[in-house]
C-alpha positions, 0 to 999 in steps of 0.5 A, spaced: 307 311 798 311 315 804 315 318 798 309 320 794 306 324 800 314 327 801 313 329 794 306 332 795 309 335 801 315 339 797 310 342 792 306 344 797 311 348 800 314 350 793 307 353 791 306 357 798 314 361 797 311 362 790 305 365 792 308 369 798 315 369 797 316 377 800 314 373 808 320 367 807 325 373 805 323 378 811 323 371 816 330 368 812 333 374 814 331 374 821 334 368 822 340 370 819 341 376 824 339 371 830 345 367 827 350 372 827 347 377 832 346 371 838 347 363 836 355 364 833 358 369 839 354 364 844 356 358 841 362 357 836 367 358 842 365 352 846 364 348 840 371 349 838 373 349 846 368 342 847 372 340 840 378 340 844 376 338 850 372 332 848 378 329 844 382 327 852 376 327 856 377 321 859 384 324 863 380 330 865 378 329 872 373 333 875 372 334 882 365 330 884 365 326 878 364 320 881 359 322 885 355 324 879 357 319 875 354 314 880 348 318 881 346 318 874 348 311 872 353 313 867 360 310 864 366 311 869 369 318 867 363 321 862 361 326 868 365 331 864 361 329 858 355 332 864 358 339 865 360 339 857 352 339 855 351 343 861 356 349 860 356 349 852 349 349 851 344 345 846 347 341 841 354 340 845 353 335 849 349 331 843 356 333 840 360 331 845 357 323 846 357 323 839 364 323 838 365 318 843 361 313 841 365 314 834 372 314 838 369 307 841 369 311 849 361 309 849 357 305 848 350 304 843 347 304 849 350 308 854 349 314 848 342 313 847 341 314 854 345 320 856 342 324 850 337 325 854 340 328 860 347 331 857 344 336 852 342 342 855 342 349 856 349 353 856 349 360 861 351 363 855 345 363 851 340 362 857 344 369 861 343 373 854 337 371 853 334 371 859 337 379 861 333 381 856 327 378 859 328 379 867 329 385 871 334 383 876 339 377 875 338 372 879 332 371 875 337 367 871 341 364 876 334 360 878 333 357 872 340 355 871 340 352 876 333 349 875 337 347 869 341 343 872 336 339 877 331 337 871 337 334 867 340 331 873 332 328 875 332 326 868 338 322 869 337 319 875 329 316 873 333 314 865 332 307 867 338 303 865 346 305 865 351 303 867 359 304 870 363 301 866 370 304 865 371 308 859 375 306 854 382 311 852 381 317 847 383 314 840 385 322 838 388 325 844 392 330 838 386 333 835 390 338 829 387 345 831 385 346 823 382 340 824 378 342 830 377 349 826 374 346 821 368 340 824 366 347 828 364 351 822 361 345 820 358 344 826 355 351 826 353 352 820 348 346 821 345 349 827 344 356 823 341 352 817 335 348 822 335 355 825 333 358 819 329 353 816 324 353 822 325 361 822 321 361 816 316 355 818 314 358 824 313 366 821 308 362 817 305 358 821 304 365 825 301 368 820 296 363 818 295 358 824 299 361 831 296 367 830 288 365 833 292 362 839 292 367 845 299 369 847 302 365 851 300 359 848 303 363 841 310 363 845 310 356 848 308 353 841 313 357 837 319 355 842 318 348 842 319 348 835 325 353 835 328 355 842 331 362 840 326 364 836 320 363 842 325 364 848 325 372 844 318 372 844 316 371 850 318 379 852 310 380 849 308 375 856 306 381 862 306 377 867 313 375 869 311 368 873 308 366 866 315 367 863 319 365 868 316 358 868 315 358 860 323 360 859 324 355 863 321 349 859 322 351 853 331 351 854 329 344 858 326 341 852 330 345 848 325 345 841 324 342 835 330 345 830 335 342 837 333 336 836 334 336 828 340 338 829 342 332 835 339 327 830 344 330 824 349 329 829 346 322 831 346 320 825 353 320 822 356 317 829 350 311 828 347 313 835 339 312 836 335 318 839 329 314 840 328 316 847 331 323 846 324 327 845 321 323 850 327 325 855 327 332 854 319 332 855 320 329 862 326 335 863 321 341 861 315 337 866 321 337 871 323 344 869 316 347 870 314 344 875 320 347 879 319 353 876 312 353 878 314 352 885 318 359 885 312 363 883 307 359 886 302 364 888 304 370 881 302 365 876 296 366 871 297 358 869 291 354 870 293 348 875 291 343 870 296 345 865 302 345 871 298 338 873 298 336 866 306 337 865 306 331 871 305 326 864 311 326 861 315 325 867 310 319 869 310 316 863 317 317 861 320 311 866 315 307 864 316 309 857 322 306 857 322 301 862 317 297 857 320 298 850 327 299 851 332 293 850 337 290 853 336 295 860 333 293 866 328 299 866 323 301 870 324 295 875 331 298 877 329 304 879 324 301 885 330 296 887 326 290 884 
């Protein structure tokens, strides 16, 4: 039956490029100029760069690794898989605890987990972006380092993890060709989900999205595609709501990134079941310390920031309750 409908579903979309094919054209080819224009400059070097990186990751110390490896209740050793997701941006540190999990340096479990915290968004693209929208600089330095706290709050209220030593790379010799060529491919497969929810989101645009106000246009279009929302948030005049929305969709990090983890989870054999729980919980944080920087300049109703507080409740319990093989939400109260 679940075959069935999939069928019915690709005829559909089948019947909507025939009969407006002139709209999927204009919006494939706004992808791509998206693509080349902003993703592949932003993250191709630090696909190949975390590629190299990720081979011997367990000989890099990297001062206050411990500290945070304790903090976040991850494996001895993996904080550099921290900074790498922080750095390189969506989807390079799901890239990184997948090629771990396959070189046997973490375990199932520990890898469910930090896909929730690890993958965020890298200054590259938060700065190119985010100059675009803000008048002064520091603007960007805000919301990276809201970035960083919302995912460290993540971590921390994750329940479960542990700090058992890392095993060794089993590749510390990764040929350069080799490296070269799971890049590539690693990148076209993000430009591919870009694409593809390019052209969804211009037709919901034009058919559902556009009898939304703005704001809530620009919110729903970056949860499903981050760099398409994140350049449409130059329509929001007031500059509090964009701080506050910019900052929550590069926390949650959309739709199409998750697609383009799971692609990665999948290949690797690691669950994502809790990732879109975890990445809820970050943008509540992510709004929620956003907020608090405009708290008088914002045209948000309370009840909106208020009802961003759910994921960030729910989600320890979420996982406390439904999760296996951890001591969930009794862990974090010392139970």
């Amino acid at each position: 039956m679940k075959r069935k409908w999939q069928v019915y579903a690709m005829l559909a979309l089948l019947a909507v490029l025939i009969v407006d094919n002139k709209t999927a054209q204009n919006a494939i080819a706004d992808g791509l100029q998206l693509c080349l224009l902003t993703l592949i400059p932003a993250l191709f070097p630090f696909l190949l760069l975390s590629s190299l990186l990720a081979a011997g990751i367990s000989a890099i110390n990297i001062p206050g690794g411990g500290f945070i490896e304790k903090m976040l209740r991850i494996p001895r050793g993996s904080a550099n898989i921290f900074f790498l997701g922080l750095l390189g941006g969506y989807p390079i540190g799901a890239k990184c605890i997948c090629q771990a999990h396959k070189e046997g340096r973490l375990s199932g479990e520990n890898c469910r987990r930090m896909l929730g915290f690890c993958s965020n968004a890298g200054p590259s693209f938060l700065f190119g972006i985010g100059l675009t929208l803000f008048p002064e600089i520091k603007y960007c330095w805000y919301v990276w380092l809201i970035q960083i706290l919302s995912a460290m709050i993540t971590g921390v209220i994750t329940p479960g993890g542990d700090r058992d030593a890392i095993a060794p790379a089993r590749n510390n010799n990764l040929k350069p060709g080799t490296v070269l060529r799971q890049s590539i491919a690693t990148m076209a497969m993000i430009c591919g989900w870009v694409i593809c929810f390019r052209v969804a989101l211009v037709y919901l645009h034009k058919w559902i999205l556009i009898w939304f106000q703005p704001l809530l246009q620009t919110s729903l279009g970056g949860i499903l595609e981050l760099a398409n929302g994140c350049c449409e948030l130059k329509h929001i005049d007031d500059i509090g709501n964009r701080f506050v929305i910019f900052a929550g969709l590069l926390a949650f990090g959309g739709l199409c990134v998750a697609m383009q983890t799971t692609d990665l989870a999948q290949e690797a054999k690691v669950d994502t079941g809790g990732y879109l729980p975890a990445k809820a919980c970050q943008a509540g944080v992510a709004v929620i310390l956003s907020a608090l920087i405009f708290p008088g300049h914002i045209g948000i109703k309370p009840s909106w920031l208020l009802f961003t507080l759910v994921p960030v409740i729910c989600y320890p319990i979420f996982l406390g309750t439904n999760q296996k093989n951890h001591a969930g939400i009794h862990q974090l109260i010392g139970v």
